[in-house]
N, CA, C and O of each residue as an XYZ file, in Angstrom:
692
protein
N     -85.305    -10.193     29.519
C     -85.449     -9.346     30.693
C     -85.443     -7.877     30.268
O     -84.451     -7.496     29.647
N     -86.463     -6.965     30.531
C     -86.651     -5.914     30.412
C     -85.485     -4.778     30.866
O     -85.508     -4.818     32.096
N     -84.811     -4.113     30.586
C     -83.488     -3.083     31.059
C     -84.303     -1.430     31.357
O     -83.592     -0.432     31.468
N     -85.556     -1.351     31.441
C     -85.991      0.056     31.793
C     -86.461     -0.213     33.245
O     -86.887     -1.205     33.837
N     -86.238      0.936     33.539
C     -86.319      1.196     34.800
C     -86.898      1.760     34.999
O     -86.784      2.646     34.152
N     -88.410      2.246     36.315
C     -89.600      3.612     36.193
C     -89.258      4.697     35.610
O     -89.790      5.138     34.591
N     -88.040      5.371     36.423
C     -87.843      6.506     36.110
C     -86.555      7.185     34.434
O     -86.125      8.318     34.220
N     -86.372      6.027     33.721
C     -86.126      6.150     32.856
C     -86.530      6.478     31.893
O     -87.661      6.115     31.572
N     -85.508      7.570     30.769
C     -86.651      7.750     29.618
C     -87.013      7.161     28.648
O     -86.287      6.215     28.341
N     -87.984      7.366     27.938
C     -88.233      6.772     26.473
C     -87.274      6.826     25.487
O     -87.034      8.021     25.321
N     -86.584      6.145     24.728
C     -85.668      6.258     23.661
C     -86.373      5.165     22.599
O     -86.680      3.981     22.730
N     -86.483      6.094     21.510
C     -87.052      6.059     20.108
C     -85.650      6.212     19.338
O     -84.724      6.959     19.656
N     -85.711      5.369     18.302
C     -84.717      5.157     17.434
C     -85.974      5.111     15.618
O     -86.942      4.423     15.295
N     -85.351      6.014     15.070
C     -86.279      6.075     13.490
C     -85.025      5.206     12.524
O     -84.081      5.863     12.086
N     -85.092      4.107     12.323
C     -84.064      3.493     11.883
C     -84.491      3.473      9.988
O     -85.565      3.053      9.557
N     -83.374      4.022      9.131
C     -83.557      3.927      8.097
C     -82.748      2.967      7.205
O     -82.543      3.312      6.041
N     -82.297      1.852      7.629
C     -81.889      0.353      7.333
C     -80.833      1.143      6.206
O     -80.961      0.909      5.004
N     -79.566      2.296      6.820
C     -78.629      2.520      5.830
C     -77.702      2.469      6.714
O     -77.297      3.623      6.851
N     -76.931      1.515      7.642
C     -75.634      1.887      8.153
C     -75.667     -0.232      8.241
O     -76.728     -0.856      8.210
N     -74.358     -0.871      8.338
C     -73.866     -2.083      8.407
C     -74.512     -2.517      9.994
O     -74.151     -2.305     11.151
N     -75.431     -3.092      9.475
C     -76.426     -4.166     10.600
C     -75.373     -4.082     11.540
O     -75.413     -3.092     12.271
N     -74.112     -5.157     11.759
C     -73.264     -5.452     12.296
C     -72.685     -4.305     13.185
O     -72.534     -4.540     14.384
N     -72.336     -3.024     12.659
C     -72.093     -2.169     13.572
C     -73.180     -0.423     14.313
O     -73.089      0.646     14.917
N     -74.286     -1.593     13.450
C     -75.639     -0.502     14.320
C     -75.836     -0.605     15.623
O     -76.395     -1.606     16.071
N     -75.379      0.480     16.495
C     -75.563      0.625     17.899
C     -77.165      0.795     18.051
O     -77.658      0.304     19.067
N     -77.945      1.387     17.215
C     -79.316      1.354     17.454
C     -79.998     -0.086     17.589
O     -80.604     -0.398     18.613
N     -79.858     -0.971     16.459
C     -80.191     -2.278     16.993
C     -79.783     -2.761     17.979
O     -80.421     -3.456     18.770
N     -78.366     -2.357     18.056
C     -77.867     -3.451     19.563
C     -79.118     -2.907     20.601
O     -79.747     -3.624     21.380
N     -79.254     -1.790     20.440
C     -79.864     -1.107     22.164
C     -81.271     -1.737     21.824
O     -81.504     -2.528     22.737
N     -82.403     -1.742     20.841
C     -83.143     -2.262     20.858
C     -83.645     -4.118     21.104
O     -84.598     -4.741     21.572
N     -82.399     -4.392     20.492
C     -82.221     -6.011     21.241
C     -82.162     -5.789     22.886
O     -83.083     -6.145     23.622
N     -81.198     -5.282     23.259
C     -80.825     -5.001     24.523
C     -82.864     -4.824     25.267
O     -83.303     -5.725     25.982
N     -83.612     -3.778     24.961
C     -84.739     -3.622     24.991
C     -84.702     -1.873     25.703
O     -85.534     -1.319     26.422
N     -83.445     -1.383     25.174
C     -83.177     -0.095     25.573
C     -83.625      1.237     25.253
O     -83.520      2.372     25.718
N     -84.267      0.548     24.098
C     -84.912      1.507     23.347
C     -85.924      0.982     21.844
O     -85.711     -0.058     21.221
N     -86.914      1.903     21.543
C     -87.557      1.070     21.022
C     -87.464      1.606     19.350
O     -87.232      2.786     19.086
N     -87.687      0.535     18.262
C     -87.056      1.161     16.935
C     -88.154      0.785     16.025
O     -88.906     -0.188     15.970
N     -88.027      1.738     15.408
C     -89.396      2.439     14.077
C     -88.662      1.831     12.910
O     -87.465      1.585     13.056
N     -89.322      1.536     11.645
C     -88.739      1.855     10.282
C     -89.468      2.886      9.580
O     -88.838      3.299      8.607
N     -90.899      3.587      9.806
C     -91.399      4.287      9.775
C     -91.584      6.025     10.717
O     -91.990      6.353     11.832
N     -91.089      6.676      9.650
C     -91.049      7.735     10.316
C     -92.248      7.968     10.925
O     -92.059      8.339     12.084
N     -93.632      7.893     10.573
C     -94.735      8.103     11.288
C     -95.068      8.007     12.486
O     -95.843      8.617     13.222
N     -94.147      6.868     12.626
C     -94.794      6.067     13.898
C     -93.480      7.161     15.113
O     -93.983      7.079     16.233
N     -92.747      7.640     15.169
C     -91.782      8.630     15.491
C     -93.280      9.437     17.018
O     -94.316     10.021     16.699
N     -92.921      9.214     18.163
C     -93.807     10.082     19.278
C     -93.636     11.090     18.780
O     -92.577     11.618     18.439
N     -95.113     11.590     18.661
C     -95.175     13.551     18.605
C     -94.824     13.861     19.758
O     -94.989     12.965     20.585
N     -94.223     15.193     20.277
C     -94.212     15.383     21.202
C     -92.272     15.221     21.341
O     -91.676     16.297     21.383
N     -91.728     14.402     21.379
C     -90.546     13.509     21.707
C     -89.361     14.476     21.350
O     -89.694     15.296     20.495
N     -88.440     14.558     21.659
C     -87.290     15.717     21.592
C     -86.424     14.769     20.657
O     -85.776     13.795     21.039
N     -86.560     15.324     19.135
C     -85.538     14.584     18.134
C     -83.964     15.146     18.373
O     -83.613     16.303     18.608
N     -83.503     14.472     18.294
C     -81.628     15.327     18.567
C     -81.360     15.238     17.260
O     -81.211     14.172     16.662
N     -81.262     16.758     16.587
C     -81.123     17.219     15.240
C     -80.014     17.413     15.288
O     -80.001     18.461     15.934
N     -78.911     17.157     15.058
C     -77.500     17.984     14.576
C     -77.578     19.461     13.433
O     -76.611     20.156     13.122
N     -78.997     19.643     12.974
C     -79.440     20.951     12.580
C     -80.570     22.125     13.517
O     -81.070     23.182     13.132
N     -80.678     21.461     14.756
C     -81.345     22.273     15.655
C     -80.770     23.801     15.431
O     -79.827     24.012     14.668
N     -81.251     24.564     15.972
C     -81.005     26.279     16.364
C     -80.582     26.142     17.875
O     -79.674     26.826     18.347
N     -81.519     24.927     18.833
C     -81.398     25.161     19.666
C     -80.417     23.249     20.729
O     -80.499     22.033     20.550
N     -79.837     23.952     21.476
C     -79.416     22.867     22.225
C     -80.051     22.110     23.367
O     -80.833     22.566     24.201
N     -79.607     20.938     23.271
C     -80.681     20.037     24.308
C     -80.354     20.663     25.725
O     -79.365     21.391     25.804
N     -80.897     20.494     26.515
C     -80.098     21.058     27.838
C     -81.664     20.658     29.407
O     -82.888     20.539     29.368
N     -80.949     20.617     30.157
C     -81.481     20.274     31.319
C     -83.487     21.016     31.730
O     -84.413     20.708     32.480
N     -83.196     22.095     30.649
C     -84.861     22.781     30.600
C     -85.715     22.426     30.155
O     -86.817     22.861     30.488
N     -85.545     21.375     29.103
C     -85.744     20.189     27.924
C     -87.050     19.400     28.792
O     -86.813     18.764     29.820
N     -88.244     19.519     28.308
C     -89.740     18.466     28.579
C     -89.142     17.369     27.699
O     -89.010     17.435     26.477
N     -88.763     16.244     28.577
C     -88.586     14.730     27.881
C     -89.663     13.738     28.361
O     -89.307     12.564     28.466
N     -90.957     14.064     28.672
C     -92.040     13.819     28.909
C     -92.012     12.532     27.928
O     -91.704     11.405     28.314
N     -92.305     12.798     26.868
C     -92.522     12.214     25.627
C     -91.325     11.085     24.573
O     -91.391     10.401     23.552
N     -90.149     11.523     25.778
C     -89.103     10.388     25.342
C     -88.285     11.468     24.428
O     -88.477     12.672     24.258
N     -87.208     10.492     23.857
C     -85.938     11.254     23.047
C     -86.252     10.296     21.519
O     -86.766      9.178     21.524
N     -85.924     10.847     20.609
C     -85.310     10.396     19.492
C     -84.503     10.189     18.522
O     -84.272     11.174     17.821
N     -83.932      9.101     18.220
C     -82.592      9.456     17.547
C     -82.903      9.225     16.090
O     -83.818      8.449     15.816
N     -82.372      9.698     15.331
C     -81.779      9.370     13.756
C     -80.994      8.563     13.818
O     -79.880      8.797     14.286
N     -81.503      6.878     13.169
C     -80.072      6.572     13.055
C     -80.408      6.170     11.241
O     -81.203      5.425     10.668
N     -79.401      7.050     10.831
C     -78.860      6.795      9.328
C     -77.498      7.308      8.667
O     -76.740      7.788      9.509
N     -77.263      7.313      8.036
C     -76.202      7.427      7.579
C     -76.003      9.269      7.531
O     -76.681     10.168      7.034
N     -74.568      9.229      8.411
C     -74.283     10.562      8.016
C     -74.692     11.561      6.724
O     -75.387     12.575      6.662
N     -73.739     10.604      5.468
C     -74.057     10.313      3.870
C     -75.737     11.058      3.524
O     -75.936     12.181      3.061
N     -76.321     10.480      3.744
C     -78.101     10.070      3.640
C     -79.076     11.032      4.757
O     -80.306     10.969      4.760
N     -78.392     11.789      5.552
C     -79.379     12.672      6.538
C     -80.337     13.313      5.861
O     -81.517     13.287      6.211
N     -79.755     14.153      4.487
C     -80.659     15.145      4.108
C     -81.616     14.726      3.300
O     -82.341     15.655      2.945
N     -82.047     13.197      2.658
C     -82.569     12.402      2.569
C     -83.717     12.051      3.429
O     -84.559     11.344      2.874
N     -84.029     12.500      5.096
C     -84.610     11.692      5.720
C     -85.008     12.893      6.033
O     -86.227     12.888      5.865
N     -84.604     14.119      6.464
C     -84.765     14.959      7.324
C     -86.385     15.947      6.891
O     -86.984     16.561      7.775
N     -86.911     15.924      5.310
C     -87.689     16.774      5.206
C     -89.160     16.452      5.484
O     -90.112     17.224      5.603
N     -89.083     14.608      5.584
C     -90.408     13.827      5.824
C     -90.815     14.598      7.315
O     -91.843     15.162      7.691
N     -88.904     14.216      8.257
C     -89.283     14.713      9.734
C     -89.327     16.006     10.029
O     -89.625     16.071     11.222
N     -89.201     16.988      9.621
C     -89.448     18.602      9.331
C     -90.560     18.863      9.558
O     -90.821     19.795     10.320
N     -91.480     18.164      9.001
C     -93.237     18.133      9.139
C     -93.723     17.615     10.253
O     -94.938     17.601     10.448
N     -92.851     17.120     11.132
C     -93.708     16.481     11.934
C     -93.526     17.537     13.413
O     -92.882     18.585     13.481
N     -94.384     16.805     14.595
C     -94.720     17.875     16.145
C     -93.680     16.947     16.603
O     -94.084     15.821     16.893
N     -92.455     17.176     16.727
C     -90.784     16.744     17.224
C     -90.468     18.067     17.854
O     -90.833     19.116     17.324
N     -89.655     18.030     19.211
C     -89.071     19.358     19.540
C     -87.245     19.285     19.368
O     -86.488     18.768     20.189
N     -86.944     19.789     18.395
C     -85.609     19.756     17.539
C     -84.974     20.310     18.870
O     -85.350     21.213     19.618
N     -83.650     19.284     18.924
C     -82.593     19.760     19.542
C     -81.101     19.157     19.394
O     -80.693     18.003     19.524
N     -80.648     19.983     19.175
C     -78.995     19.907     18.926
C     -78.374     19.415     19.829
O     -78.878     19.682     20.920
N     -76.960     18.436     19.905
C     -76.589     18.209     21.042
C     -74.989     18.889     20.804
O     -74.457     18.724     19.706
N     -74.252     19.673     21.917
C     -72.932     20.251     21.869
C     -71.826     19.503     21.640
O     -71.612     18.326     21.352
N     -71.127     20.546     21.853
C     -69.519     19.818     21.184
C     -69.141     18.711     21.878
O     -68.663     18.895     22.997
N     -69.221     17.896     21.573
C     -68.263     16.417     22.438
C     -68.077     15.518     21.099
O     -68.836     15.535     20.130
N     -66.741     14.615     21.272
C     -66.267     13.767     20.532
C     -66.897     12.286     20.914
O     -67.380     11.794     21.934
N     -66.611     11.775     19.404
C     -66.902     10.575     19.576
C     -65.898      9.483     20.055
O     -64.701      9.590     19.790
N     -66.371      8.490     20.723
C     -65.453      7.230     20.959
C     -65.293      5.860     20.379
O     -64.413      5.030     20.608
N     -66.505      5.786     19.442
C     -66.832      4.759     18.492
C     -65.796      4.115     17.720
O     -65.217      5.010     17.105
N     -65.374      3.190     17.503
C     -64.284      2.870     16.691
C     -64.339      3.258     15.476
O     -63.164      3.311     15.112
N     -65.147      3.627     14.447
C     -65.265      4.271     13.372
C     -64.984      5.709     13.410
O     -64.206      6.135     12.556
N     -65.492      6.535     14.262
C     -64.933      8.211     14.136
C     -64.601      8.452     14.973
O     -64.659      9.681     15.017
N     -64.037      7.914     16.250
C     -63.147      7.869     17.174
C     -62.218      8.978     17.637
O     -61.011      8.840     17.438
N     -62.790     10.321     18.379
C     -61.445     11.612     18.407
C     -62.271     12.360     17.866
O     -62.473     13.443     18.413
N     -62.941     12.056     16.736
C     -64.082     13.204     15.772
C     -65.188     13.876     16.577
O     -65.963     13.167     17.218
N     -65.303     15.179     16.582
C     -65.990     15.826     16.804
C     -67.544     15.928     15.967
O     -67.617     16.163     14.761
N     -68.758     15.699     16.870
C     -69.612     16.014     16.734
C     -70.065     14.263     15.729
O     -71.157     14.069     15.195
N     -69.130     13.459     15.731
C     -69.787     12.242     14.843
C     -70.215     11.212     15.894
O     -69.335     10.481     16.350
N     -71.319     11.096     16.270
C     -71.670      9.782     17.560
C     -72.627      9.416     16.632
O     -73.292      9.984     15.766
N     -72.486      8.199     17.112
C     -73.546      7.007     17.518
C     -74.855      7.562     17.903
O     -75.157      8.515     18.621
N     -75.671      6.564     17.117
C     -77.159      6.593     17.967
C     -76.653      6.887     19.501
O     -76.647      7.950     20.123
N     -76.265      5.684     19.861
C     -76.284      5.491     21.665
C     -75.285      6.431     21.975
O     -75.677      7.147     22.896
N     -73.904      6.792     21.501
C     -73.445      8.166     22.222
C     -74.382      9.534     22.134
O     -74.509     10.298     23.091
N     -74.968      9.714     20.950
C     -76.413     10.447     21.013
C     -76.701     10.153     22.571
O     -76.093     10.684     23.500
N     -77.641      9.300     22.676
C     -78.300      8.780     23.433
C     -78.189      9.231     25.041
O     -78.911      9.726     25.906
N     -76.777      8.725     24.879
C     -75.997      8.698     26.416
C     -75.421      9.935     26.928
O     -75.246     10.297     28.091
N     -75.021     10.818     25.217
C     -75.009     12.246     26.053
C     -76.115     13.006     26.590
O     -76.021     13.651     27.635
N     -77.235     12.930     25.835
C     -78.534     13.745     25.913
C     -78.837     13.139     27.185
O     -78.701     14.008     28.046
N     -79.272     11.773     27.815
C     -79.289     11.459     29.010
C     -78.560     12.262     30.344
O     -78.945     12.838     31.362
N     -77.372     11.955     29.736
C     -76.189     12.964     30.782
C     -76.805     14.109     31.019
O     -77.206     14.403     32.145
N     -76.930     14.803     30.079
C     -77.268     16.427     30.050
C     -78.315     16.682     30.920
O     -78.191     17.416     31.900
N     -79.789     15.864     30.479
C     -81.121     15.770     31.528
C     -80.725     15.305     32.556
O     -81.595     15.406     33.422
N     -79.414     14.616     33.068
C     -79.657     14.194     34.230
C     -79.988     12.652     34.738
O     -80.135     12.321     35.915
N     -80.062     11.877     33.704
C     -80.270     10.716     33.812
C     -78.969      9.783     33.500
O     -78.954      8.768     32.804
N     -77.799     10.431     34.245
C     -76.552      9.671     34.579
C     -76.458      8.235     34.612
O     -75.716      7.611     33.853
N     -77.204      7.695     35.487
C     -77.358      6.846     35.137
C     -77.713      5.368     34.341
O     -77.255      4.230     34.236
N     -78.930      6.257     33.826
C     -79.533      5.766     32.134
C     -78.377      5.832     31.474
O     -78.163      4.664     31.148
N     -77.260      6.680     30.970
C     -76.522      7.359     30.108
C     -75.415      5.887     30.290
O     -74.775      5.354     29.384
N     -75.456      5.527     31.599
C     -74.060      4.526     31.968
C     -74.717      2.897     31.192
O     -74.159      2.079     30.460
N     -75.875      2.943     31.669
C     -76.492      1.778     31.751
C     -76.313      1.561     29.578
O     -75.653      0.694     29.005
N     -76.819      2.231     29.182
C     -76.692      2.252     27.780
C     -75.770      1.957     27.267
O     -75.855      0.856     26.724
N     -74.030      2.892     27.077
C     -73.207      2.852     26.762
C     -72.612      1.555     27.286
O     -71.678      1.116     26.616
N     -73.069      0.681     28.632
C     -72.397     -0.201     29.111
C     -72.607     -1.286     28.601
O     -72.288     -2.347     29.137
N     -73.379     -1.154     27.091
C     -73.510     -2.755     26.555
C     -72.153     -2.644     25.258
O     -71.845     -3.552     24.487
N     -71.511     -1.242     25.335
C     -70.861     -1.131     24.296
C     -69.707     -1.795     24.866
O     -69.807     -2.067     26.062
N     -68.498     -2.156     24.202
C     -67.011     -2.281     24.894
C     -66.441     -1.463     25.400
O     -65.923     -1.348     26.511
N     -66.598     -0.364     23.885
C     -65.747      0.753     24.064
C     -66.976      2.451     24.753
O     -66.821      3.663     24.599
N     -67.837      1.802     25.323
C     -68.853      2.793     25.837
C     -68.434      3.093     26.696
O     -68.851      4.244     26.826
N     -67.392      2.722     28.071
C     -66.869      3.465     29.039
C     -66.168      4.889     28.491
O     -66.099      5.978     29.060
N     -65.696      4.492     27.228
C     -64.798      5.346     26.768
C     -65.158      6.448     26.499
O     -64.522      7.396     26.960
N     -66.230      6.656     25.712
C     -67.476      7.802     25.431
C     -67.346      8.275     26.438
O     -66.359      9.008     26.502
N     -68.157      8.161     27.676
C     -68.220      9.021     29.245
C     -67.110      9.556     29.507
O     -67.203     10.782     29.559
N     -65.761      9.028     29.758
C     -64.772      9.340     30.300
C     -64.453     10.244     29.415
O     -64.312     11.384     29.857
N     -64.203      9.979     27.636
C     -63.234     11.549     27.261
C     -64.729     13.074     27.450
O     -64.610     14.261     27.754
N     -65.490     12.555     27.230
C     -66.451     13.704     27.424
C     -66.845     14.072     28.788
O     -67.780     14.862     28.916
N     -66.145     13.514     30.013
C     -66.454     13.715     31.333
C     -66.989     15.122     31.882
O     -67.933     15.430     32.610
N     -65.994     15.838     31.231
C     -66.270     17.037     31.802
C     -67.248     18.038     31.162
O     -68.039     18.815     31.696
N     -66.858     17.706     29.339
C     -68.142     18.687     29.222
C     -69.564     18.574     29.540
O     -70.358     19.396     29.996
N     -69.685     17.403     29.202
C     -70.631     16.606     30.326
C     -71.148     17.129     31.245
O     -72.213     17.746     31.250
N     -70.585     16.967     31.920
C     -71.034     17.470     33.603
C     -71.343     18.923     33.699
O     -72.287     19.386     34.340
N     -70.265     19.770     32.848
C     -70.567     21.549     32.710
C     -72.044     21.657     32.094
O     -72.870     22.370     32.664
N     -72.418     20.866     30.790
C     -73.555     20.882     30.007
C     -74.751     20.701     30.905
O     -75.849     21.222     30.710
N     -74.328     19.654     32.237
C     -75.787     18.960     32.878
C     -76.365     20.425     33.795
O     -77.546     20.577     34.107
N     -75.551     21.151     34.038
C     -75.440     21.872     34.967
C     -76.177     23.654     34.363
O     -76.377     24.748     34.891
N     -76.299     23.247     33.466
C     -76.776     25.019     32.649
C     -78.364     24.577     32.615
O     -78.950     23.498     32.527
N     -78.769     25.982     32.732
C     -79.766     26.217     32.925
C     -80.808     25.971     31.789
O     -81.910     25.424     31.785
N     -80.109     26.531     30.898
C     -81.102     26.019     29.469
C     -79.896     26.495     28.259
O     -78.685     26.644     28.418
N     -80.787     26.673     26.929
C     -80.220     25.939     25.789
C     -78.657     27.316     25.559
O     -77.565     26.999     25.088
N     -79.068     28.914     26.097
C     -78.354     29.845     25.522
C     -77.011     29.457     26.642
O     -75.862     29.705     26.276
N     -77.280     28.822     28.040
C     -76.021     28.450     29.201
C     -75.468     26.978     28.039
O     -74.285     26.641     28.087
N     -76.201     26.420     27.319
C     -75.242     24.732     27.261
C     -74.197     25.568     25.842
O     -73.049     25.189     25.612
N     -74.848     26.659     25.076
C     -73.873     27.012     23.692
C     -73.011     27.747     24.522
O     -71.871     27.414     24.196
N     -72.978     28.398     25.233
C     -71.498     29.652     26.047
C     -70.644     28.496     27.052
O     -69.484     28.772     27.357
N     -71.352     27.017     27.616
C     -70.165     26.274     27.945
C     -69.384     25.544     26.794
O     -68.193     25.235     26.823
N     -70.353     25.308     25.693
C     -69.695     24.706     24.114
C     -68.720     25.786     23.520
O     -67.655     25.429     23.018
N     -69.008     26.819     23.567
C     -68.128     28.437     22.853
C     -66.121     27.799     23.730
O     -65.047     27.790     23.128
N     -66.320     27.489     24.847
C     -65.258     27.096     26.123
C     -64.219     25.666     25.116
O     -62.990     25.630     25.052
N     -65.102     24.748     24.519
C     -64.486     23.866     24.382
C     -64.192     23.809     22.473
O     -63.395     23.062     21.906
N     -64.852     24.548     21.999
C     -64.690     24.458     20.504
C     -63.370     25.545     20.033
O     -63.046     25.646     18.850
């Protein structure tokens, strides 16, 4: 059974087969049919808003997601490894703000998520609250994600664009 909904967005996952099958949230969501997963960077939508943790600029509600979102999922370890193939490509780089992770692996850690906490914040932020629930809700511990980040959350969904989402992040860092 299909889990997208019309007005939902595209979620692209560039999977580089370096994190334990077993606790890849990117596969789960693509089983799920939540999102759809590459092993080839090529195949990556031009156009598509990559969430860089090296952006300049932050994702934020001004954001054309026309073209869907994309995540990195590889190894923390291994980013700078992957990142210069996608450098070259028509991706619109964006950073996502300060919020912690809830993942049982970096759990409390700042700025370390998951594909799908990726996922589910950048959703939040555009506005697609609901997408954001629907995702995290195949996790166990995915309620948990929403709730400790509740609020920046909600401050982030609410700014106008990328220079309003860094002066509500300046608040919480």
């Amino acid at each position: 059974m299909n889990q997208m909904y019309e007005n939902d967005l595209k979620l692209f996952i560039y999977h580089a087969k370096q994190c334990d099958p077993k606790k890849c949230t990117g596969k789960k969501m693509a089983r799920f049919d939540l999102a759809r997963i590459f092993d080839k960077v090529n195949k990556i939508p031009r156009g598509s808003i990559l969430l860089d943790p090296m952006a300049e600029k932050a994702i934020s509600p001004a954001d054309d997601v026309k073209k869907g979102i994309t995540v990195l999922d590889c190894s923390w370890e291994h980013l700078e490894e992957v990142f210069p193939q996608i450098m070259r490509m028509n991706l619109q780089h964006r950073a996502l703000p300060y919020l912690v992770a809830a993942n049982p692996v970096n759990f409390g850690r700042p700025f370390k998520l998951t594909s799908v906490e990726a996922f589910a914040a950048a959703l939040y932020i555009l506005g697609h609250k609901k997408q954001a629930e629907k995702v995290m809700g195949k996790f166990n511990w995915g309620h948990t994600f929403l709730e400790l980040n509740h609020e920046p959350l909600e401050e982030y969904s609410t700014a106008k664009n990328s220079k309003e989402v860094l002066q509500i992040q300046s608040e919480y860092m």
